[in-house]
Structure formats: structure tokens, C-alpha cells
C-alpha positions as a Markdown table, in Angstrom:
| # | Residue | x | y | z |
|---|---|---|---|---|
| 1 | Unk | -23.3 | -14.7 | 33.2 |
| 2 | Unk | -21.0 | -11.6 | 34.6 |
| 3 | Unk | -18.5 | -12.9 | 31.3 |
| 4 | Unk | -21.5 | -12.1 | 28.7 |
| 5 | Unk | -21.7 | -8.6 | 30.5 |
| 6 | Unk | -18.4 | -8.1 | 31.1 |
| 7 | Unk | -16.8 | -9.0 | 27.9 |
| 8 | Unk | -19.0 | -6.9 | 25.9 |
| 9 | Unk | -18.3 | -4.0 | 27.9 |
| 10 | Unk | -14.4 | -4.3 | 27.8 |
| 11 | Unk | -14.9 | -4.3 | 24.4 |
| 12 | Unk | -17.0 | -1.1 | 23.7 |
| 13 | Unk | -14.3 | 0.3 | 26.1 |
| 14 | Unk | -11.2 | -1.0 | 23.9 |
| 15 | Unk | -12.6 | 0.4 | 20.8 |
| 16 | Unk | -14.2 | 3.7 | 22.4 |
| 17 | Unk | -11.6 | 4.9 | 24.4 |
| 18 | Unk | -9.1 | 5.6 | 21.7 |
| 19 | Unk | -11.3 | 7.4 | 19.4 |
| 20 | Unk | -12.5 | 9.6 | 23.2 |
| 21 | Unk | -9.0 | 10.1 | 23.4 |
| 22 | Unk | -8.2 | 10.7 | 19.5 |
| 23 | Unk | -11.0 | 13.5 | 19.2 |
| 24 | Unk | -11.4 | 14.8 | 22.5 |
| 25 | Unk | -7.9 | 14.5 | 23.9 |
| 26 | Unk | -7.7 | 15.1 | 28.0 |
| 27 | Unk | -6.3 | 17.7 | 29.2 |
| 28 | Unk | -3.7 | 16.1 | 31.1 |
| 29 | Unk | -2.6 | 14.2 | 28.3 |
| 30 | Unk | -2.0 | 17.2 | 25.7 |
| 31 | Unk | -0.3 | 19.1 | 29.0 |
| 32 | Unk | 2.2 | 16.1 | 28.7 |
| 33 | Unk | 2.3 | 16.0 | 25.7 |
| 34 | Unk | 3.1 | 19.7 | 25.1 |
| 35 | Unk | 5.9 | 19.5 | 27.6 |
| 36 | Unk | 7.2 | 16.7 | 26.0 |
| 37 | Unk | 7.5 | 18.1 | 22.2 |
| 38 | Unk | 7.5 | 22.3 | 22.8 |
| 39 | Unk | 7.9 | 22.9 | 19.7 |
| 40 | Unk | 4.6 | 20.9 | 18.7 |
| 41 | Unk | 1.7 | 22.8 | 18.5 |
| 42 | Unk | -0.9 | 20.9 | 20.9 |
| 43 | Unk | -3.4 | 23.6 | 21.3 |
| 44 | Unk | -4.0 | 27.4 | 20.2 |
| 45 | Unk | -6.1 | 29.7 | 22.6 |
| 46 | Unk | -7.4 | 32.1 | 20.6 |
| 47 | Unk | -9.8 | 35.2 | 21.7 |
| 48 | Unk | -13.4 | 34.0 | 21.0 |
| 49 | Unk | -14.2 | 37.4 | 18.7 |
| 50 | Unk | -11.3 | 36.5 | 16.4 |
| 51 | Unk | -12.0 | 33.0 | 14.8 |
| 52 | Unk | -9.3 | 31.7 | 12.4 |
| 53 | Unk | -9.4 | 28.2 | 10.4 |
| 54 | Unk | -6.0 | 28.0 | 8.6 |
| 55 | Unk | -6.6 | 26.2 | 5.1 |
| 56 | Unk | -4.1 | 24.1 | 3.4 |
| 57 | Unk | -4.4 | 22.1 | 0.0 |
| 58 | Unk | -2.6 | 19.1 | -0.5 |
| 59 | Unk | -0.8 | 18.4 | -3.9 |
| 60 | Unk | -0.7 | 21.5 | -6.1 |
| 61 | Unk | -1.0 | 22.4 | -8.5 |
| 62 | Unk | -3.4 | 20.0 | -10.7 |
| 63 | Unk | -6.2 | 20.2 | -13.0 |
| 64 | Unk | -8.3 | 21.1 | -10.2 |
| 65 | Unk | -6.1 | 24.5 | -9.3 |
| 66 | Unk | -8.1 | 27.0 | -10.7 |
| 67 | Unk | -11.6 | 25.7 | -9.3 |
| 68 | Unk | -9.6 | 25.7 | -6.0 |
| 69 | Unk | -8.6 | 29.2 | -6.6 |
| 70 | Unk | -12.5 | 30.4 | -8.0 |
| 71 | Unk | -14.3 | 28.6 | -4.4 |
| 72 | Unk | -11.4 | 30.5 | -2.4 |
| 73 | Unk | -12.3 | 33.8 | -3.6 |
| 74 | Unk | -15.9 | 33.1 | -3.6 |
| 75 | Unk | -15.7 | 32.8 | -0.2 |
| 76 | Unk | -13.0 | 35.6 | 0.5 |
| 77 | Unk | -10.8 | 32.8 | 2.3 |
| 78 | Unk | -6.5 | 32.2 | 1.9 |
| 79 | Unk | -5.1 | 29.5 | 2.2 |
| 80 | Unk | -1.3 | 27.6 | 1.8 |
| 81 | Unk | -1.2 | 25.0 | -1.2 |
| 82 | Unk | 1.3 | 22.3 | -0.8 |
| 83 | Unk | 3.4 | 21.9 | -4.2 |
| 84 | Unk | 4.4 | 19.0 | -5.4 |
| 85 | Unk | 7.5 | 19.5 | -7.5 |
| 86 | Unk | 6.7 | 16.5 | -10.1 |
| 87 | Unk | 3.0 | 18.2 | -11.0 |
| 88 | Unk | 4.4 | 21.9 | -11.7 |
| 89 | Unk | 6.0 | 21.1 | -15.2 |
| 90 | Unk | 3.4 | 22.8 | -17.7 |
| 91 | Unk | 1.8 | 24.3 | -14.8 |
| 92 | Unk | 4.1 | 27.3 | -13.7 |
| 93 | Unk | 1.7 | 29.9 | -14.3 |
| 94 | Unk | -0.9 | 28.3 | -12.1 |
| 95 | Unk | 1.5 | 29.1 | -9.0 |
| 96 | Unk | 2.1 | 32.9 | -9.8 |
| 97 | Unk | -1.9 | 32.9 | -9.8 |
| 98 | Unk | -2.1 | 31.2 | -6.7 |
| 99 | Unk | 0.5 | 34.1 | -5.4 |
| 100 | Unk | -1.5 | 37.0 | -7.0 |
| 101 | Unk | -5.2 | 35.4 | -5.6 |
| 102 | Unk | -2.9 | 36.2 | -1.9 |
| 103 | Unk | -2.2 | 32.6 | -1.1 |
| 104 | Unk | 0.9 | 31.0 | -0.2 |
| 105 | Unk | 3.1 | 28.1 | -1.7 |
| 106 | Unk | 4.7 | 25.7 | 0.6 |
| 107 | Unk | 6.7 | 22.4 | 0.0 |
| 108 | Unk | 5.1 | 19.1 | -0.3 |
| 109 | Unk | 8.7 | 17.2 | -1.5 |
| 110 | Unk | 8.8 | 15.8 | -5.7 |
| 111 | Unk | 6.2 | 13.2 | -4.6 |
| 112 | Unk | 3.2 | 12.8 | -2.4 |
| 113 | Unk | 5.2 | 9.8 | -0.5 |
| 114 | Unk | 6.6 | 9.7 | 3.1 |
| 115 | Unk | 9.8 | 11.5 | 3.7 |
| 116 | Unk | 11.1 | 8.2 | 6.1 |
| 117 | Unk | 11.5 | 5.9 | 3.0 |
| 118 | Unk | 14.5 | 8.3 | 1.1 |
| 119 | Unk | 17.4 | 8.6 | 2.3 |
| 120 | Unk | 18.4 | 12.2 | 3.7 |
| 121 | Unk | 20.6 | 12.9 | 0.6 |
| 122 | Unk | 17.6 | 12.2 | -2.0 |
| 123 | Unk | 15.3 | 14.2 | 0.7 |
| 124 | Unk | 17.5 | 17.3 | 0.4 |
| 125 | Unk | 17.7 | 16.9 | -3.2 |
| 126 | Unk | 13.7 | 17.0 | -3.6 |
| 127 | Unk | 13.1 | 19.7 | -1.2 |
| 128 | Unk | 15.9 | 22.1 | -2.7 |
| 129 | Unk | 14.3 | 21.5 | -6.1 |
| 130 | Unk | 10.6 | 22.4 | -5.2 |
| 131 | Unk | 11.5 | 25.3 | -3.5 |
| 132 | Unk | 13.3 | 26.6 | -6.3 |
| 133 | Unk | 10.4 | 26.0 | -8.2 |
| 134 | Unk | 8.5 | 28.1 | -5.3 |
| 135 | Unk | 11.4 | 30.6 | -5.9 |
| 136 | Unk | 11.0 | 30.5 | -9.5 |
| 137 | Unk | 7.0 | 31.7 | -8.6 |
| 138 | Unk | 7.4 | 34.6 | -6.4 |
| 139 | Unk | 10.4 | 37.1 | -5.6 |
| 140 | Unk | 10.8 | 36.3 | -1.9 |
| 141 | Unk | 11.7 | 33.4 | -0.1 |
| 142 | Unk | 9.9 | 31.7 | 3.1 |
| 143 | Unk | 10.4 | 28.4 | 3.0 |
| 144 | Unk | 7.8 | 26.0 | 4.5 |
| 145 | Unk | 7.4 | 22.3 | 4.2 |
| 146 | Unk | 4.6 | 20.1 | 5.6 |
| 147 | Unk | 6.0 | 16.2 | 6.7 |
| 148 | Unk | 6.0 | 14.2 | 9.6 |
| 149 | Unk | 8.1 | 16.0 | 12.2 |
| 150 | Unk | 9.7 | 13.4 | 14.1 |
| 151 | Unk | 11.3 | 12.0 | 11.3 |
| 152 | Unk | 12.7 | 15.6 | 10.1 |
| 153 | Unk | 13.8 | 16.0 | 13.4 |
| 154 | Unk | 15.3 | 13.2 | 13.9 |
| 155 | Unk | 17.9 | 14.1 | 10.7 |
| 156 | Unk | 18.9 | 17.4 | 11.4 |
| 157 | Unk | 15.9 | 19.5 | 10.5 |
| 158 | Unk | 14.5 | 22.1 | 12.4 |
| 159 | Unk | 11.2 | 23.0 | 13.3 |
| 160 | Unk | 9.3 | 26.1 | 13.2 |
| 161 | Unk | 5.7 | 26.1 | 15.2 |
| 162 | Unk | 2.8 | 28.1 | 14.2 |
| 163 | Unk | 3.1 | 30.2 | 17.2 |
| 164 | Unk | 4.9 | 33.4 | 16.0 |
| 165 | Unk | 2.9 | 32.7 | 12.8 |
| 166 | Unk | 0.0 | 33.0 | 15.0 |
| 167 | Unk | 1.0 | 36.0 | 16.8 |
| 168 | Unk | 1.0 | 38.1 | 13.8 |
| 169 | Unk | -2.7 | 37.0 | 12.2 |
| 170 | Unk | -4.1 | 37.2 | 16.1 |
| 171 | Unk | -2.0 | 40.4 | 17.1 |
């Protein structure tokens, strides 16, 4: 009898806890974990009459660009498309208007595939030749690139948090 209760229970409690702890982390936990990795950004405070969502788009440009672009300034919002330096050929112009619409380009790497399967050489390689294509779009340089940090880390790369981003859009 108490196994037909308890086994149930344990369950729901093995397959609850992790998404309680996924999407509502406990405070304790990010605490550690923001010790642990400083330059990680765990948690931003911001002043409850300034609200701020920061929009990024994934794998730019591509046929859907410029219906991107259209919703965006419907809606008076910025955001940071990701480029993906094997979908700009034929498709240059659609970054100088994502620059003019007052939206920033960032790197995505040659591929939309995980930066731990190349090898650091091939890595360099890819991310040198997007942001030249970035380069190529606007006249000033400000390199970002969106990956898995602990891998970056790991071979030599350095990270920059959002923080002093932050500071400037929340004064």
C-alpha cells in the first residue's frame, strides 16, 4: 500500500522538480551560481518604470528578413540579428537595411552548428569571415558573437557580459 503512494509521488517529484528548478530557479542556487561564473549573467535588476526585453533573431538574413524588419518597425522595437555567414551571399543589401532600420548585426559562425565540433583553427576561420562580412555592412566595428560560453572559454576566448551593455540602455 505505502509503495502505490509513494512511488507515484517520487515520481511527480523526479519529473517536477527540474522543470521548478529550470523556470523558477531558487535563489540560493542562481547566488551560487553567479559566484561561480561572474562573468555569466544570472539575473538583471532593473527599475520597475524602465522595462526592457532585448530581441535577438537567429540565422540572418533569409527570405524572411524583410518581414522581420516590417513587424520590428511596426512595433517601434530593435533588436540584434545573428548572421550566418553561409546565408549572406546574394543577400548583402538585406544587412545595410537591417543597419539603417537601427538594428544590430552580430555573429552566428558560417553555419547554424555547435562551435565544440570544429576545431579552434576552423572556428577562427568562420568567425573572422562573418565578421568581415559584418564589416563589409557597416563602417564600425563591435564585434559580438552568440555560442555556448564554456566552450569559448575554455579555448582562449573572452567573454563580455551584458552588464555595461546594460548600464548604458538603463542609465
Amino acid at each position: 500500500m505505502a509503495t502505490t503512494v509513494l512511488l507515484p509521488l517520487l515520481l511527480l517529484l523526479v519529473l517536477i522538480l527540474p522543470l521548478y528548478i529550470i523556470y523558477k530557479p531558487p535563489s540560493l542556487l542562481i547566488r551560487h551560481l553567479s559566484h561561480r561564473w561572474t562573468d555569466v549573467l544570472f539575473r538583471l535588476w532593473l527599475p520597475p518604470t524602465k522595462p526592457l526585453v532585448a530581441l535577438t533573431i537567429d540565422d540572418a538574413p533569409s527570405d524572411h528578413t524583410r518581414d522581420i524588419l516590417a513587424a520590428l518597425a511596426a512595433a517601434d522595437a530593435r533588436a540584434t540579428f545573428f548572421v550566418i555567414g553561409s546565408q549572406v551571399a546574394g543577400r548583402e543589401p538585406i544587412l545595410r537595411e537591417i543597419l539603417r532600420a537601427g538594428h544590430e548585426l552580430a555573429n552566428h559562425g558560417m553555419r547554424d552548428e555547435p562551435a565544440a565540433r570544429l576545431g579552434t583553427a576552423e572556428l577562427e576561420d568562420q568567425l573572422g569571415r562573418v565578421q568581415a562580412m559584418i564589416e563589409d555592412a557597416r563602417s564600425w566595428t563591435e564585434p559580438m558573437l552568440r555560442t555556448v560560453l564554456p566552450e569559448m572559454k575554455r579555448r582562449g576566448f573572452q567573454a563580455v557580459t551584458l552588464t555595461e551593455l546594460l548600464k548604458e540602455v538603463t542609465g
